[in-house]
C-alpha positions as CSV (number, residue, x, y, z in Angstrom):
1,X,0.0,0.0,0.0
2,X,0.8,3.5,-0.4
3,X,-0.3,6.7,1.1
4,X,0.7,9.2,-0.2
5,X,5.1,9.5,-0.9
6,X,5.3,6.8,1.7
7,X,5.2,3.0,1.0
8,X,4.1,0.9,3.9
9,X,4.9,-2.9,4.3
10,X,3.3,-5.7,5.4
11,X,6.1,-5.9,7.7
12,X,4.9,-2.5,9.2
13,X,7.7,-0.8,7.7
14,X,7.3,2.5,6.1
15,X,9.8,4.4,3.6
16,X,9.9,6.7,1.0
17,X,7.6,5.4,-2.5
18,X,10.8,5.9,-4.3
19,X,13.6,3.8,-2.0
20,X,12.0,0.5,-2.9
21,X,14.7,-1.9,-3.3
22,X,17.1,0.1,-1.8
23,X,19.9,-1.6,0.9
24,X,21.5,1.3,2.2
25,X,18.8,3.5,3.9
26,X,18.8,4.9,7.2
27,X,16.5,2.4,9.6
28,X,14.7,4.0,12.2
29,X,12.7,1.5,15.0
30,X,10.7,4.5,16.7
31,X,7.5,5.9,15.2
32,X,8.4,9.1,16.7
33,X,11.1,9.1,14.3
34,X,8.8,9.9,11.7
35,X,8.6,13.3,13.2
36,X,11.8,14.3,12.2
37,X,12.1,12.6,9.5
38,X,9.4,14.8,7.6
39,X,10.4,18.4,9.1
40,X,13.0,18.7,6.6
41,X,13.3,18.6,2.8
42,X,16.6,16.8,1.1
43,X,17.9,20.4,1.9
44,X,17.1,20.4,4.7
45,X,14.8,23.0,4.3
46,X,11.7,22.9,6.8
47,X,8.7,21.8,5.4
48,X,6.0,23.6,6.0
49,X,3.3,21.3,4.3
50,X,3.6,18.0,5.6
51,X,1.7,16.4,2.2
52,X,4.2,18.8,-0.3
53,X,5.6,16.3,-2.6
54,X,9.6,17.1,-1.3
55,X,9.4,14.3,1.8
56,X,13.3,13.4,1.6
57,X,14.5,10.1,1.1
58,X,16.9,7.5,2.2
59,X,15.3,6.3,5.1
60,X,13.1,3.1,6.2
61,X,11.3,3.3,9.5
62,X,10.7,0.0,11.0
63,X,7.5,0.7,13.1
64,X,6.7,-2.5,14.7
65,X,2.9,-2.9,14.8
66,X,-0.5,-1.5,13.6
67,X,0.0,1.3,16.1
68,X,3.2,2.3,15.5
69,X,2.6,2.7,11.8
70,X,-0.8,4.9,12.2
71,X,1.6,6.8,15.1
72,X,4.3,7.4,12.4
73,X,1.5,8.2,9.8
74,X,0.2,10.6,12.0
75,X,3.5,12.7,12.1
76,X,4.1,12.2,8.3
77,X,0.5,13.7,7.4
78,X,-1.4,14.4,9.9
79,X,-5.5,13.8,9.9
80,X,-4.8,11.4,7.1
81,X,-6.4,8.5,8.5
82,X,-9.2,10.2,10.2
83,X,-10.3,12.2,6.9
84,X,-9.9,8.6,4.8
85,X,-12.4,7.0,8.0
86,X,-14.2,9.9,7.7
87,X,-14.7,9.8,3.8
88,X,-15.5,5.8,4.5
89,X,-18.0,6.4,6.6
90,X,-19.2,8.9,4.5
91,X,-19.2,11.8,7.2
92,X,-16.5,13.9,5.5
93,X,-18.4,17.7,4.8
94,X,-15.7,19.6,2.6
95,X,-16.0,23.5,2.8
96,X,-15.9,25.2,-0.6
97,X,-13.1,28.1,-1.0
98,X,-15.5,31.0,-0.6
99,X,-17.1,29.7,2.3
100,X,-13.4,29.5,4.2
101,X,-12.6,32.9,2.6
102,X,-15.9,34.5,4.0
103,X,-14.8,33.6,7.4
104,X,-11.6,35.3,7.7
105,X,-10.5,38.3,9.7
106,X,-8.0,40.9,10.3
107,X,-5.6,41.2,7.8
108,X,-6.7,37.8,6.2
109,X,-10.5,39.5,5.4
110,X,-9.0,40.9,2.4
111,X,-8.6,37.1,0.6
112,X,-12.4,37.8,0.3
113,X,-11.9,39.8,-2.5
114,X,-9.6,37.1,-4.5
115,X,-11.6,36.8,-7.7
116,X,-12.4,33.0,-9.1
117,X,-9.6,33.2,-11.9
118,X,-7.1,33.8,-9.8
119,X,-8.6,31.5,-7.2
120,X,-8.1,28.7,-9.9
121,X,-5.1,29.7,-11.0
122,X,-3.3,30.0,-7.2
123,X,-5.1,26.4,-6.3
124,X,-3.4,25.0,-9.4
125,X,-0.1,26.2,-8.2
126,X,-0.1,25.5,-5.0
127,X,-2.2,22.5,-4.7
128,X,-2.3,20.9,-8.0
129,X,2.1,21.3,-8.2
130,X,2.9,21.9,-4.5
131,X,0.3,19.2,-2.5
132,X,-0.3,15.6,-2.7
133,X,-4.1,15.9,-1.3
134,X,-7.2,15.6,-3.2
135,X,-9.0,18.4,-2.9
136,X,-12.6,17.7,-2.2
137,X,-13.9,21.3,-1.8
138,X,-15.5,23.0,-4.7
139,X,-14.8,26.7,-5.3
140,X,-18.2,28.2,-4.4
141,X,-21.3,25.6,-3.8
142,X,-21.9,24.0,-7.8
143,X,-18.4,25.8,-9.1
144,X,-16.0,22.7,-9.1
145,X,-12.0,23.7,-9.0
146,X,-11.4,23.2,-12.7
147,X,-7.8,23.9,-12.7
148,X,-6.6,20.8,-11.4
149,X,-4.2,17.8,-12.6
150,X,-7.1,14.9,-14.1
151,X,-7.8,12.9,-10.6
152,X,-7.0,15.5,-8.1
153,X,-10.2,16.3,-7.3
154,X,-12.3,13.4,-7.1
155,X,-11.2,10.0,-5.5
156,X,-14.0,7.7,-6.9
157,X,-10.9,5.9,-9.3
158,X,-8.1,6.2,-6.5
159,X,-6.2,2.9,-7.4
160,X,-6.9,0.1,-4.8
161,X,-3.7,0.1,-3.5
162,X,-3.1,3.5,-2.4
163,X,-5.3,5.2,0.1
164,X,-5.9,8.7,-0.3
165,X,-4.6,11.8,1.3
166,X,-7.9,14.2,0.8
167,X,-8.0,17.6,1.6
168,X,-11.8,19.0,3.1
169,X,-10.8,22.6,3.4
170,X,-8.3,24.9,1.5
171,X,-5.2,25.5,3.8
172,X,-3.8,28.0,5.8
173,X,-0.9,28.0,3.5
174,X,-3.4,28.7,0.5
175,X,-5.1,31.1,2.4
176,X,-1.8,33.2,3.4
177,X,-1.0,32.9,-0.7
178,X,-4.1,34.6,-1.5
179,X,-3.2,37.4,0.6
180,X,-1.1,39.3,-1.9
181,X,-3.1,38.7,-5.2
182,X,-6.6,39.9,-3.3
183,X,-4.9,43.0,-1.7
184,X,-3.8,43.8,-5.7
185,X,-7.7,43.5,-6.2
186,X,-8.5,46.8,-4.3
């Protein structure tokens, strides 16, 4: 299975999707591990968004049971498992784009004025190129996000053996990137 950049084993291991056959990763046995091991990009750059596709490699965490793989999961994206239940149980209530930007305040209020275009064009960049999540929220209620990758938006032909990382609501990251083009909109 994969979720996501990570592979997970039957052996409750987890490592980087693209380390498979590897022999000369760094083993970790601590879920906790996984903490670190997704704070920082191959450049050791902090990563800000834990589901951006520059998780470093080179590593294989040995987790040891159930538990220690969904505690591990947990650090590497967090909610992940709880939005896939959630989506399962078919409890999962996205919240389109204009209905997160009409609740903003203070210096954020001003995202309000971000018009649809360059809505679509800022959610292409930032979570078609910069996320791995499926966005599930529609721009406005009946306005789909248009300006996504083909599959990025719905999950009904997610391949068996991956489970999904889904996004519900646009991100504070987003949010903070709409800042500058909505001020421009005054």
């Amino acid at each position: 299975m994969q979720i996501g950049g990570i592979l997970l084993g039957r052996d409750f291991t987890l490592r980087h999707s693209s380390d498979g056959g590897r022999d000369d990763l760094e083993i970790h046995r601590n879920p906790r591990a996984a903490r670190l091991i997704a704070r920082f990009d191959e450049r050791g750059e902090f990563r800000a968004l834990k589901s951006a596709p520059d998780l470093r490699r080179g590593w294989l965490l040995e987790a040891g049971s159930l538990e220690g793989m969904e505690l591990a999961l947990e650090f590497f994206y967090p909610a992940a498992l709880g939005l896939v239940l959630s989506w399962l149980r078919e409890t999962i209530h996205p919240t389109p784009l204009r209905e997160t930007l009409d609740r903003q305040t203070g210096m954020y209020r001003i995202t309000q004025l971000l018009r649809d275009d360059q809505a679509l064009d800022l959610i292409a960049c930032r979570c078609g190129e910069g996320c791995l999540r499926t966005v599930l929220w529609d721009l406005s209620v009946g306005n789909t996000v248009s300006s996504l990758p083909v599959g990025r938006n719905t999950i009904e032909d997610f391949p068996a053996d991956r489970i999904p990382l889904l996004c519900r609501e646009a991100c504070n990251l987003l949010i903070a990137a709409a800042r500058p083009i909505a001020k421009g909109n005054r």
